[in-house]
C-alpha positions, -999 to +999 in steps of 0.1 A: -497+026-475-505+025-439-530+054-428-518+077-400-515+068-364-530+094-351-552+115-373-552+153-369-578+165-349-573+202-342-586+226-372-561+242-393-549+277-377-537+304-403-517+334-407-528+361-427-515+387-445-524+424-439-556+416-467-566+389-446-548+363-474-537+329-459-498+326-459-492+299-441-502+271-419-498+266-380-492+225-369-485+214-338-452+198-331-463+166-327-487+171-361-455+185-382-435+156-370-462+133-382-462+143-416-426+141-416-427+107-409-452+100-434-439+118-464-405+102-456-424+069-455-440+075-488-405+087-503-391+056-493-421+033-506-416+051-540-381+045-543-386+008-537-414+010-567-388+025-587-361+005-580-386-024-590-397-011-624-362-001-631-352-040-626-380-059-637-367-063-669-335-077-656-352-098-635-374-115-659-343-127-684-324-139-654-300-107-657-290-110-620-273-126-591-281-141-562-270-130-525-249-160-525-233-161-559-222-123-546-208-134-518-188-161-534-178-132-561-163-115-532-145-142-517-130-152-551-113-116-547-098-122-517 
């Protein structure tokens, strides 16, 4: 996985609670909208790990078609 673009360089700013209890975390924008990115990058990385495990076995006994057989599958239909 690529590493962030821009690393976070500001400290962490907290609220508190009335016993002085963390409750939650203060980004900026731009650092909110970087971990966005990033966790919807990861997401999408896993998916494609699944997708390969869940097809591997397929893929290995020939189980599959090509982009062109596919093609020709759908102009067979027509």
């Amino acid at each position: 996985m690529e590493t962030s673009k821009t690393p976070i360089e500001s400290p962490p700013q907290y609220l508190t609670d009335a016993e002085g209890n963390k409750i939650a975390v203060v980004l900026q924008l731009q650092t909110y909208q970087q971990l966005l990115d990033e966790l919807d990058e990861l997401r999408c990385q896993q998916g494609y790990q699944q997708a390969i495990e869940e097809t591997e076995a397929e893929i290995q006994s020939g189980d599959y078609l090509t982009l062109d057989q596919y093609l020709n599958l759908d102009e067979k239909k027509a």
